[in-house]
Every structure is written in C-alpha cells, then in structure tokens.
Phi, psi and omega in degrees: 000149162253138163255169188236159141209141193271164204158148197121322196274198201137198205236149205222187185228118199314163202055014139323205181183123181220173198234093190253156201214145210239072173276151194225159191189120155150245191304198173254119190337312214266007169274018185200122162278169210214151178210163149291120181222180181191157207211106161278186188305145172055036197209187199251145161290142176231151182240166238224282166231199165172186203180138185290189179289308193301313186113356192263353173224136185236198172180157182196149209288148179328315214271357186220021176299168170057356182240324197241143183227153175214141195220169173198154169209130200307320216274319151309340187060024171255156135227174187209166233219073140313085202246113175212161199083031191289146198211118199337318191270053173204011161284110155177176172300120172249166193230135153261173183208154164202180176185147189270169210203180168270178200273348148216071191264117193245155177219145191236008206233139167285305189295013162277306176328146187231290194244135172263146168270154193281012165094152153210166194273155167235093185247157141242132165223152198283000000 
C-alpha cells in the first residue's frame, strides 16, 4: 500500500499561481502512476492530470492544458501540481490518487485509482 498527502493549497487570487504537492510513503513510489483530481462546491469530482510511473508521459483534462503542470520525483517520493493562471472556476478540493501500473499507464478515471489522499483546499477569488 501507499499512503498520500496533498499540500500546498489555499486562497489565492485570480491569476495567481499555486503549487500543490503529493507525498507519498509505504511502497516504492515509482511503481504508481498518480493523477490529480478535484471536486468543486456542488460538482462531481473530475480529473485533472495524472503522469506515468516513469514522469515521461502526462496528460491533462482540457480546461486546464496550458495553465497546469504535473511532474514528479521518483527519488522524493512526490509529485506536484503546478498552477498557473488561476481562475475562480478552478476552486475546489484537489485530490492526488495513485495505483500501480505498468510502465506506461496513464488513467483518467477516478475507478482506475486504489488509493487517495484526504485533499486539499484550492479557492480563487475573482
């Protein structure tokens, strides 16, 4: 098993930048590809990036291609969540998620994932 914790968030201002980050502790990190996900007030959780075990292929939901970066390091046992360009509709509880995979398994689904971290808050405000 891995456990996770998110960090990082907080109350920000539009067109800010915040940097959130995904620790991990119990197996070895680099056996799990890890993704992002987030749940504003009233909404569905939806996801967000996610990036293989190696870090060499990502992917990320349309609305936030070009503002968000999601990275990782193997050796930290992190990944992060780089945010820029923040925009009121992008307040909600992000989530990291992760499950071990093959080596170059990106997943985009919350029921691909086996284990979550307990969130952390992100607001923008206009």
């Amino acid at each position: 098993q891995v456990q996770l914790v998110e960090a990082g968030g907080g109350l920000v201002q539009t067109g800010d930048s915040l940097r959130l980050s995904c620790a991990a502790s119990g197996r070895t990190f680099a056996d799990y590809a890890v993704g992002w996900f987030r749940q504003g007030p009233g909404k569905e959780r939806e996801f967000v990036a996610a990036i293989t075990r190696s870090g060499g292929t990502t992917s990320y939901t349309d609305s936030v291609k070009g503002r968000f970066t999601i990275s990782r390091d193997n050796a930290k046992n992190t990944v992060h969540l780089q945010m820029n360009s923040l925009k009121p509709e992008d307040t909600a509880v992000y989530y990291c998620a992760a499950v071990t995979s093959g080596y170059y398994f990106l997943a985009s689904t919350a029921r691909e994932y086996a284990y979550w971290g307990q969130g952390t808050q992100v607001t923008v405000s206009s």
